[in-house]
C-alpha positions as CSV (number, residue, x, y, z in Angstrom):
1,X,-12.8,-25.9,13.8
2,X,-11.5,-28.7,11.6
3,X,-11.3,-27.9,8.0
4,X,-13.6,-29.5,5.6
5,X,-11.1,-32.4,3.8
6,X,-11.0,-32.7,0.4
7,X,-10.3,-36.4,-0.6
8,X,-13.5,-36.2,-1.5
9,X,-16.5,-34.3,-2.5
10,X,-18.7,-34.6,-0.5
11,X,-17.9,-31.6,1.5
12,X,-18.3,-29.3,-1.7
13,X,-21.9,-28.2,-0.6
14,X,-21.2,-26.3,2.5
15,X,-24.8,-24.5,2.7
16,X,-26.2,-27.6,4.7
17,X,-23.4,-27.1,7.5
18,X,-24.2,-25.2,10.1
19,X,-21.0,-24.5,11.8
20,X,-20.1,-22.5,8.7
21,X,-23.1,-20.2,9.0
22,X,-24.2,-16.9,10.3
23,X,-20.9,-16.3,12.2
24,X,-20.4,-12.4,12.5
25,X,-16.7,-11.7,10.5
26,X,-16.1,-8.1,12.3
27,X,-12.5,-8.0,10.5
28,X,-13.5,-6.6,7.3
29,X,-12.1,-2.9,7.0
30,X,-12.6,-0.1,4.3
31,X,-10.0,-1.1,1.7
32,X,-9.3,-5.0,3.5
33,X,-9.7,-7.4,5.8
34,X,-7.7,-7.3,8.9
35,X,-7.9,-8.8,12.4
36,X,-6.7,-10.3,15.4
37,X,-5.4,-13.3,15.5
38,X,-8.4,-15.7,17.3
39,X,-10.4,-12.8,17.9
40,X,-11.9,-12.2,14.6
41,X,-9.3,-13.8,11.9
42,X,-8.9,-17.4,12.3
43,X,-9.0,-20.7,10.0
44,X,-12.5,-20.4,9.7
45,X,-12.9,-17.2,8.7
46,X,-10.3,-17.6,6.3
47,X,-11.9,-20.3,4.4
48,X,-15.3,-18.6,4.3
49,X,-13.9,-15.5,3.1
50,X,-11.9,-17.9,0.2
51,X,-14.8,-19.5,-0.2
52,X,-17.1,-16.9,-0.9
53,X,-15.0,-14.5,-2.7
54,X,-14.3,-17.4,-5.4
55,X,-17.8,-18.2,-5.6
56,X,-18.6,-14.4,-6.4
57,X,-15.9,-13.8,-8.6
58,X,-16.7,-17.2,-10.9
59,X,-20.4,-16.0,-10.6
60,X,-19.6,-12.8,-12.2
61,X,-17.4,-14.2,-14.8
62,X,-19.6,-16.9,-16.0
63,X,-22.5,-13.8,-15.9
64,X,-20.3,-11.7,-18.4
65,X,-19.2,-12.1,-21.8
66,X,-16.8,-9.1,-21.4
67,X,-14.7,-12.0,-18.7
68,X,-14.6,-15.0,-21.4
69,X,-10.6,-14.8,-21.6
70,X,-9.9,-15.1,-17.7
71,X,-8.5,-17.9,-16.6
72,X,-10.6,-20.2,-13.8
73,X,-8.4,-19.2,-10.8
74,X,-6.8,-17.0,-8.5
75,X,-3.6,-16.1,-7.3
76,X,-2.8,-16.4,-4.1
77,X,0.7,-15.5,-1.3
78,X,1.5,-14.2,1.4
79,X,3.6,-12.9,3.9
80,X,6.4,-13.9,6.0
81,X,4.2,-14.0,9.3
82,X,4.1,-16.7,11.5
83,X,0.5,-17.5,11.1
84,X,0.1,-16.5,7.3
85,X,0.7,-19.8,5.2
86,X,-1.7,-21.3,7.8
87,X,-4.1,-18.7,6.6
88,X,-3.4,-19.1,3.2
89,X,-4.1,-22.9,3.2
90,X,-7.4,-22.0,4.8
91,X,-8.0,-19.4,2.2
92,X,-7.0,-22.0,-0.5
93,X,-9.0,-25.1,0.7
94,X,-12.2,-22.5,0.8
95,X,-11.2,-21.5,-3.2
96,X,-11.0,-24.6,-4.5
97,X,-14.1,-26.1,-2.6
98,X,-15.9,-23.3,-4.5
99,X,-14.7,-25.6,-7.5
100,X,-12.2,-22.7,-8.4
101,X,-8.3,-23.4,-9.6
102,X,-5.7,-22.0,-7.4
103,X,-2.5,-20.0,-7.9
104,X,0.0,-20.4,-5.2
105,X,2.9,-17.8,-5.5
106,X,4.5,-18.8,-2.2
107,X,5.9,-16.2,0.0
108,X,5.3,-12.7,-1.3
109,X,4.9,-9.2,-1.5
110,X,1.0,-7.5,-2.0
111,X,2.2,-6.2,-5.7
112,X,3.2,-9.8,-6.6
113,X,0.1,-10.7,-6.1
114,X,-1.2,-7.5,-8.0
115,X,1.8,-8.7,-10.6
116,X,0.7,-12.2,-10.5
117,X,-3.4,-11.9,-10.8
118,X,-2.8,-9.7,-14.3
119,X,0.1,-11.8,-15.4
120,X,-1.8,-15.1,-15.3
121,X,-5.2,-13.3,-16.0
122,X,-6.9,-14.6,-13.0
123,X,-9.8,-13.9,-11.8
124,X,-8.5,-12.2,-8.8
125,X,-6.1,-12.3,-6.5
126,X,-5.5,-12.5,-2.9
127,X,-2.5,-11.6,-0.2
128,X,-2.2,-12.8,3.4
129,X,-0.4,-9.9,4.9
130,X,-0.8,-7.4,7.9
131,X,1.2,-5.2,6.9
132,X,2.7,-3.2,9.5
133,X,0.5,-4.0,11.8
134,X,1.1,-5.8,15.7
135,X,2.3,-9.8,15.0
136,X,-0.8,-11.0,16.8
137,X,-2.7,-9.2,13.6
138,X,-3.4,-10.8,9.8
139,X,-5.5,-10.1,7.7
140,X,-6.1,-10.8,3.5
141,X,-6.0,-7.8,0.5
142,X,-8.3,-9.0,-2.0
143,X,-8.3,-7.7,-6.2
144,X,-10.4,-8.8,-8.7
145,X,-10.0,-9.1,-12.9
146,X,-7.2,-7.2,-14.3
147,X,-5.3,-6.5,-10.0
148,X,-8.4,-3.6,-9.9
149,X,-9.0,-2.9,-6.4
150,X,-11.8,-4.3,-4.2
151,X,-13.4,-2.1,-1.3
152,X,-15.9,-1.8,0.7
153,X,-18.2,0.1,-2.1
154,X,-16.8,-2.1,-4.5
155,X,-17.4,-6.0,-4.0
156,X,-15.9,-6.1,-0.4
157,X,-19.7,-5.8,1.6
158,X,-20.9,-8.5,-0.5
159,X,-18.4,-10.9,-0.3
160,X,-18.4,-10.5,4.1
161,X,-21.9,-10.6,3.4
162,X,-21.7,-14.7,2.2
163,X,-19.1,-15.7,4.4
164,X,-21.0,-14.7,7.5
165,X,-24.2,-16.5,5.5
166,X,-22.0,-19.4,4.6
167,X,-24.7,-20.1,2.4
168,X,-22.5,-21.3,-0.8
169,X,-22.9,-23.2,-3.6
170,X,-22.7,-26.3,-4.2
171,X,-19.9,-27.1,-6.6
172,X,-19.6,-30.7,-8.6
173,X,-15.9,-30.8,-8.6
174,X,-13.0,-29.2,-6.6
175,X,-10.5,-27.1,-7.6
176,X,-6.8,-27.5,-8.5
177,X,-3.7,-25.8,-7.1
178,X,-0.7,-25.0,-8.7
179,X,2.6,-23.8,-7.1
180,X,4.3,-20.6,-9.2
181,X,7.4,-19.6,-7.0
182,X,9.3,-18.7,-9.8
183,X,9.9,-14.6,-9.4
184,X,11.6,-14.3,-13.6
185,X,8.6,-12.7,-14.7
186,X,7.6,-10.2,-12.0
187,X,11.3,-9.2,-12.0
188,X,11.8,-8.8,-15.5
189,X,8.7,-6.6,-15.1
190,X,10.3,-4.3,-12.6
191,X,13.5,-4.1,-14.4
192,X,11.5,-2.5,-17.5
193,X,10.7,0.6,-15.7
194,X,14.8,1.8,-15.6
195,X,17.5,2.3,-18.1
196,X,20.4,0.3,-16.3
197,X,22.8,1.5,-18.9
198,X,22.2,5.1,-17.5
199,X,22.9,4.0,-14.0
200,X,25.9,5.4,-12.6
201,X,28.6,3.7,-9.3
202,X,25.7,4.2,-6.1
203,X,26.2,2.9,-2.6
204,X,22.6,1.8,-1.2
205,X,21.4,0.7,2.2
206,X,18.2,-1.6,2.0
207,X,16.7,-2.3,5.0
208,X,13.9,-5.0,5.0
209,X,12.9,-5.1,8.2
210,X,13.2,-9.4,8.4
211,X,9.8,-8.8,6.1
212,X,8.6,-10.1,3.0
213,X,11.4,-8.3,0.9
214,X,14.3,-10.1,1.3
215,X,14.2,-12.3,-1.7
216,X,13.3,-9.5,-4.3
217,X,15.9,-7.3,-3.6
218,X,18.3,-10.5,-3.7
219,X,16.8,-11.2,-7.5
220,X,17.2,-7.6,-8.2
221,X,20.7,-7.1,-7.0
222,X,21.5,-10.2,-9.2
223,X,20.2,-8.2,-12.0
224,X,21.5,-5.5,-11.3
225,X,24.5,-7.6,-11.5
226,X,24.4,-9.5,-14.5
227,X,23.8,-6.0,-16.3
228,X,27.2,-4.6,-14.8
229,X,24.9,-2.0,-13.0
230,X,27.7,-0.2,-10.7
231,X,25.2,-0.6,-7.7
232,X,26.1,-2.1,-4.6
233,X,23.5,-2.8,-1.9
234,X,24.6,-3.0,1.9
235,X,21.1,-5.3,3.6
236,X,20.1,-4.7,7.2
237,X,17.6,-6.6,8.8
238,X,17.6,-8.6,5.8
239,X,16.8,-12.3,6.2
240,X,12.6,-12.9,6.4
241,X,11.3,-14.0,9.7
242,X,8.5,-13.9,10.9
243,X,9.2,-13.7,14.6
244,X,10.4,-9.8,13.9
245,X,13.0,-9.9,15.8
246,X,14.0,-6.6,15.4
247,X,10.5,-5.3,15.3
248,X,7.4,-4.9,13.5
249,X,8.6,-3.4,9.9
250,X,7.3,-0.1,9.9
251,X,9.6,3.0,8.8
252,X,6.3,5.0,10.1
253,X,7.8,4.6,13.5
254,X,10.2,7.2,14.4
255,X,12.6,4.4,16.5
256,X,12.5,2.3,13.5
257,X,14.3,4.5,11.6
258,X,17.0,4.4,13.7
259,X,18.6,1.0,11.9
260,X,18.7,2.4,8.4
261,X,19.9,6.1,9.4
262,X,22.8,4.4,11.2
263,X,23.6,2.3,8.0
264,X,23.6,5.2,5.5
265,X,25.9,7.6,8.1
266,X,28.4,4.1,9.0
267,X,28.8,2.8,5.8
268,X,28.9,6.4,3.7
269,X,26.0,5.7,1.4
270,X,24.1,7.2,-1.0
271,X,21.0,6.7,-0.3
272,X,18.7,4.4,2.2
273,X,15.6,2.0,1.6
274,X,13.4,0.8,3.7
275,X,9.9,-1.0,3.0
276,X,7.1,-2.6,5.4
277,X,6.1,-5.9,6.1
278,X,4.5,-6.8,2.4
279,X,7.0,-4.2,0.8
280,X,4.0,-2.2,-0.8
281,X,5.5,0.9,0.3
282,X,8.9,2.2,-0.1
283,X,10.5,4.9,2.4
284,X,13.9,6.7,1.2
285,X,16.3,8.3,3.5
286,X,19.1,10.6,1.8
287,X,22.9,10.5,2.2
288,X,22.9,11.8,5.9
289,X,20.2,9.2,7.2
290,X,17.4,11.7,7.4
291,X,14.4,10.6,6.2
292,X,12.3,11.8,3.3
293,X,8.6,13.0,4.0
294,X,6.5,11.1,1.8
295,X,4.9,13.8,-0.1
296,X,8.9,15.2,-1.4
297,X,8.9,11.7,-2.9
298,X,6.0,12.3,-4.9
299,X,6.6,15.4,-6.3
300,X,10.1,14.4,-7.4
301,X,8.9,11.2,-8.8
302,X,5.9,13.0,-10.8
303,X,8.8,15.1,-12.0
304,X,10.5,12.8,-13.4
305,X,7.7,10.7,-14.9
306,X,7.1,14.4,-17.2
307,X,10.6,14.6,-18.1
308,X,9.7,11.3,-20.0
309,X,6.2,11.6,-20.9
310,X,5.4,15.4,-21.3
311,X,1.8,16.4,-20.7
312,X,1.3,13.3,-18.7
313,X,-1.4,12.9,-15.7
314,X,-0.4,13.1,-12.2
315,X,-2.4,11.9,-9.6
316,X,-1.7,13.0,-6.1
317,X,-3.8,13.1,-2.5
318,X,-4.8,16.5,-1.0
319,X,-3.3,16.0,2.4
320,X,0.2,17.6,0.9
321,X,0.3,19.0,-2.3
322,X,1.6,22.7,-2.5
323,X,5.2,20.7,-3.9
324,X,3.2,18.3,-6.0
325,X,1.2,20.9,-7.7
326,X,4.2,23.3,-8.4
327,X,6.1,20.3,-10.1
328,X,3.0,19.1,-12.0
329,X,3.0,23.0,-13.3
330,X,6.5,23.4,-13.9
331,X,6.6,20.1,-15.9
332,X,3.5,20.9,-17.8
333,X,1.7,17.9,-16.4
334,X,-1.8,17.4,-15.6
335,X,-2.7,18.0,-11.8
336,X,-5.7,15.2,-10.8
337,X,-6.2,15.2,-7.2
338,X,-7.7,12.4,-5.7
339,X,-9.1,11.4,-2.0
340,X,-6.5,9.0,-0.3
341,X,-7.2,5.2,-0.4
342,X,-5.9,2.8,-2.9
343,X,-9.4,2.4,-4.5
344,X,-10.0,6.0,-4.9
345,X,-6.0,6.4,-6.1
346,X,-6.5,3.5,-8.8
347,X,-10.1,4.6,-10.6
348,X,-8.6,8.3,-10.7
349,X,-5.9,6.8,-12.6
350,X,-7.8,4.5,-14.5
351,X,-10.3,7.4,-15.5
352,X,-7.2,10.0,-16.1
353,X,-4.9,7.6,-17.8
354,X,-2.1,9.1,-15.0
355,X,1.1,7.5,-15.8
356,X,2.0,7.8,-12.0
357,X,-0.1,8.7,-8.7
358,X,1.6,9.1,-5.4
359,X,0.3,9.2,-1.9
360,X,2.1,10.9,1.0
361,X,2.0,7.9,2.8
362,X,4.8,6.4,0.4
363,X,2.4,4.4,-2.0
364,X,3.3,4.9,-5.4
365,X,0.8,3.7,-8.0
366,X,2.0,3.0,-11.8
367,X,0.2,3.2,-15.1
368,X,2.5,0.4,-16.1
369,X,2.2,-1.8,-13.5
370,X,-1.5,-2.3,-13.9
371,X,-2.3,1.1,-11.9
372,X,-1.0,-0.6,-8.6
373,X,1.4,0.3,-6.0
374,X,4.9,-0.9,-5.8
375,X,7.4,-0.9,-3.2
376,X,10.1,-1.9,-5.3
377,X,9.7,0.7,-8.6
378,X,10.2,3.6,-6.6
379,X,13.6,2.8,-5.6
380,X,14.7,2.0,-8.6
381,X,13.3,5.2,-10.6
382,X,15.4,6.9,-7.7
383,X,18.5,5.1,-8.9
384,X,18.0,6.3,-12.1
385,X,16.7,9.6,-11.7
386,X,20.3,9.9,-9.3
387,X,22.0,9.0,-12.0
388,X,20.7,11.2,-14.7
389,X,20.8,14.0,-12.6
390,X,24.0,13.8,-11.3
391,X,22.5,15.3,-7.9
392,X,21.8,13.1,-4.9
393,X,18.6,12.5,-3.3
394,X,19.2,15.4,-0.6
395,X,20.0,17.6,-3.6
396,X,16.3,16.9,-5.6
397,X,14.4,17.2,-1.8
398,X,15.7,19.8,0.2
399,X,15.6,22.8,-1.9
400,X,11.7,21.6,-2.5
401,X,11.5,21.2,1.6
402,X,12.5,24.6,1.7
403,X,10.2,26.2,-0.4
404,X,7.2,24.3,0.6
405,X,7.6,23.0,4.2
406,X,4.9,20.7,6.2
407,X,4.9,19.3,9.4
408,X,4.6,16.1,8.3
409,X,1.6,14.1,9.8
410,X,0.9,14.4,13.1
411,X,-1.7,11.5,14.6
412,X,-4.1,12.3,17.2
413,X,-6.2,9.9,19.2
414,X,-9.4,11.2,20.8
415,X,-10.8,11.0,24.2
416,X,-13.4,13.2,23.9
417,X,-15.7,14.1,21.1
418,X,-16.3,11.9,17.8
419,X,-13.6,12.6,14.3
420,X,-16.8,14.3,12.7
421,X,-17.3,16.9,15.4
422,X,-13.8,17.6,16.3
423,X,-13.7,18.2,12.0
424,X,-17.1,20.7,12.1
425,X,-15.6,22.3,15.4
426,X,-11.8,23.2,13.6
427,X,-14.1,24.4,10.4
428,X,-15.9,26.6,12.5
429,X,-12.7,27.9,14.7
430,X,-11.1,29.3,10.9
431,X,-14.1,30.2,9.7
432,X,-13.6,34.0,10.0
433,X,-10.5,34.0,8.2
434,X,-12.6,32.2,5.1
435,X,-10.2,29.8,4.0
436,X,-10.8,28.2,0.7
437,X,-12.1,24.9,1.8
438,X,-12.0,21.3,0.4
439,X,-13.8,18.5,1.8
440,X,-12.5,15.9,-1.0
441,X,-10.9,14.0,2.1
442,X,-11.4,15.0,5.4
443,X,-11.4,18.4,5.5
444,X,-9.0,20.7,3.9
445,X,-8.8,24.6,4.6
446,X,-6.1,26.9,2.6
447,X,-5.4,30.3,3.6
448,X,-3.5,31.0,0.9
449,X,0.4,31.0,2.3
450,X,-0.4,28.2,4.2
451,X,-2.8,25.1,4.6
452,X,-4.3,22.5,6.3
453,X,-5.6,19.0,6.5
454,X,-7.8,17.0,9.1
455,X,-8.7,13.9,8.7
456,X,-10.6,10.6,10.3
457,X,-8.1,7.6,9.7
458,X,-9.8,4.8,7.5
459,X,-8.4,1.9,9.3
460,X,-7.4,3.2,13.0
461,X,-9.6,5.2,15.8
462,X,-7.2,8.8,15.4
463,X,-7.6,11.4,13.5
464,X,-4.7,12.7,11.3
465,X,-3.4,16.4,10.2
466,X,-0.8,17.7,7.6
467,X,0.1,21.5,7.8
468,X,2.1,23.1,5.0
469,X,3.4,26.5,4.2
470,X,5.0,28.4,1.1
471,X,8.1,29.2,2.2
472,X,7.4,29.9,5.8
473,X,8.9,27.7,8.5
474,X,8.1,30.0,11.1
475,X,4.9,29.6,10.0
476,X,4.8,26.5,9.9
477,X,5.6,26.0,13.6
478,X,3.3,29.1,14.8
479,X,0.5,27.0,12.8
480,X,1.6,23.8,14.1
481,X,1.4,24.9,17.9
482,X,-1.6,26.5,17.3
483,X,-3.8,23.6,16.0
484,X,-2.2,21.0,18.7
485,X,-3.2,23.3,21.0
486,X,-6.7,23.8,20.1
487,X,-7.3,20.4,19.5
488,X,-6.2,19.5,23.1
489,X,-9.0,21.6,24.2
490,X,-11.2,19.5,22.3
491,X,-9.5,16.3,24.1
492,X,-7.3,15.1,20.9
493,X,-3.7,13.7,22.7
494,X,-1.1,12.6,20.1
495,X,-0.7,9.2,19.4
């Protein structure tokens, strides 16, 4: 489909144009929207989904007297992917022919977007990413007022709801877009969350994976730098490129690991990074290359956020959490568990005041970065917390491992019976050993030395389980061996 053009207006009334109506959009997810390339993401789609978010957002502004201070635009970026500035120009022509102003950030991460919507107080914000998903994928992360989240029960039904319609209003005059590509700001804002002075002579491995990283960690090392912080960072896979030529950037994958282990053992480092393709999650990998479970970088982090504000809120998912909770405890923090899912994450927070929650998963939400998630604050609150400590990263994780050991997640796709009723059947299979049973997310069942969690994926067809043990490792693996083999009775094979 050709685009409507804007030299002038008389396109700004798109309800009268059939080709923009009543087209199904089947690439809106739970927390996004995310789709094959020409399948169900394309131009089109793009500018309807612009189109109609702006309109809903303005509507609600000019509705409310609480919104009088927002500004009259959104923020916009996106990722390195080959195909996402042609999305984003679809995304912006459908903004500003909803007679909304645009803010173009260029090529970003999600959280500068999430940096970017608070910073210019927009009226929401959007990023063109797929994350770590196949390079025939894209898809758009929307957020409204303030970077708070927008989800399915939360703004995201209604806005798929008038781009398949198309039936928008007509606007008078078009909207204006302004390029921000400068980074100062957002950087300045990252740099807030450390003490450089404290930093002490580190070796670090940062591996981008040719994603959407590349130029933050350039502005940070700069820093870093110009602060005579004795850090020096060794880049792998570094340069953006949207081709992937060394594979789609997901540390999630046990072969794409491989790259960043190698770099830590070769070049004798302290410590490895690695983030996804819209660096909104940050994976650590110690001195020996081995990488970090999620969930052991949570608990240290919640630790170290109640060495500096005692008492604080934690907020933490219940798919791992005997290490969470014991650090929360032992730091005199406040325990707030939370179902998994940014938008869940994010209002516990809000409603908490939690200075820090942390998913397994390796998102890591902050009080102080307008309750989002931020690939790039992690690593350097690891920096500094191996600096204060003296200890390296192996040193704050393993003894924790050791006393609380998991499995890690273990995916499982089903051939057989439904998520729900392979769930009700594993309930039923414990049920004479009455576990203490949660069904916050998923379903959780602890038998008090040990634990489990089952649960549907929100945004692929498997079902995913976390085991964990006090102290047991043997246990661990009888456990382990024990659910894969009951749940291959029940057709489950793992992914």
């Amino acid at each position: 489909m050709t685009l409507p053009n804007n030299s002038d207006n008389s396109h700004l009334n798109a309800s009268s144009n059939d080709a923009l109506a009543h087209r199904p959009i089947t690439s809106f997810k739970a927390y996004d929207i995310r789709g094959e390339l020409g399948v169900n993401l394309d131009e089109d789609i793009a500018y309807r989904i612009g189109r109609a978010f702006a309109q809903i957002l303005a509507s609600q502004k000019n509705d409310s007297q609480g919104n009088d201070t927002l500004e009259n635009s959104i923020v916009i970026g996106c990722d390195i992917r080959d195909s996402s500035e042609m999305l984003k120009q679809a995304t912006i022509r459908g903004i500003i022919d909803a007679g909304v102003d645009v803010i173009d950030l260029g090529m970003t991460g999600t959280e500068e977007v999430y940096f970017g919507t608070s910073h210019y107080n927009a009226l929401g914000g959007i990023e063109v990413t797929a994350s770590h998903n196949p390079i025939n994928y894209n898809g758009l992360k929307l957020v409204r007022e303030g970077s708070r989240p927008i989800s399915a029960d939360s703004g995201l039904a209604e806005i798929q709801a008038l781009a398949e319609q198309g039936d928008f209003a007509a606007s008078t005059q078009a909207g204006k877009v302004v390029e921000r590509f400068d980074k100062t700001a957002y950087v300045d804002h990252l740099m807030s969350f450390i003490d450089t002075d404290k930093l002490v002579p580190l070796k670090i491995v940062i591996n981008s994976g040719n994603g959407s990283a590349g130029p933050t960690v350039d502005l940070l090392e700069q820093r870093l730098q110009q602060k005579n912080a004795p850090i020096e960072i060794i880049k792998v896979h570094h340069t953006p490129d949207g081709s992937f030529p060394n594979g789609i950037p997901n540390p999630m994958i046990l072969a794409n690991r491989e790259s960043t282990k190698q770099a830590v053992i070769e070049n004798k480092a302290d410590l490895g990074i690695a983030f996804d393709g819209d660096f909104d999650r940050c994976f650590l990998f110690d001195a020996q290359g081995e990488f970090v479970e999620g969930s052991y970088v949570v608990g240290m982090l919640a630790q170290a956020f109640l060495q500096k504000h005692q008492g604080a809120a934690i907020v933490y998912d219940p798919r791992v959490l005997y290490n969470t909770e014991a650090l929360i405890e032992e730091g005199r923090g406040k325990a707030v568990i939370s179902k998994s899912g940014h938008s869940f994450i994010k209002q516990v927070m809000r409603e908490s005041g939690a200075v820090y929650g942390g998913e397994m998963s390796a998102h890591h939400y902050f009080r102080d970065f307008f309750y989002c998630d931020s690939g790039m604050i992690p690593w350097l609150l690891t920096i500094e917390l191996l600096s204060t400590t003296g200890k390296s990263l192996g040193q704050l994780v393993n003894e924790r491992i050791s006393a609380y050991p998991s499995s890690g997640e273990i995916n499982f796709k089903l051939t057989q019976a439904g998520s729900d009723e392979v769930i009700s059947a594993i309930e039923d299979y414990f049920s004479a050993q009455n576990p203490e049973k949660n069904t916050l997310d998923g379903l959780s069942l602890d038998f008090g030395q040990w634990r489990f969690n089952i649960r549907a994926s929100n945004t692929e067809p498997l079902i995913r389980l976390n085991i964990e043990t006090k102290g047991d490792e043997q246990l661990l693996a009888e456990k382990t061996a024990e659910i894969k083999q009951w749940l291959a009775t029940q057709g489950a094979e793992v992914a």
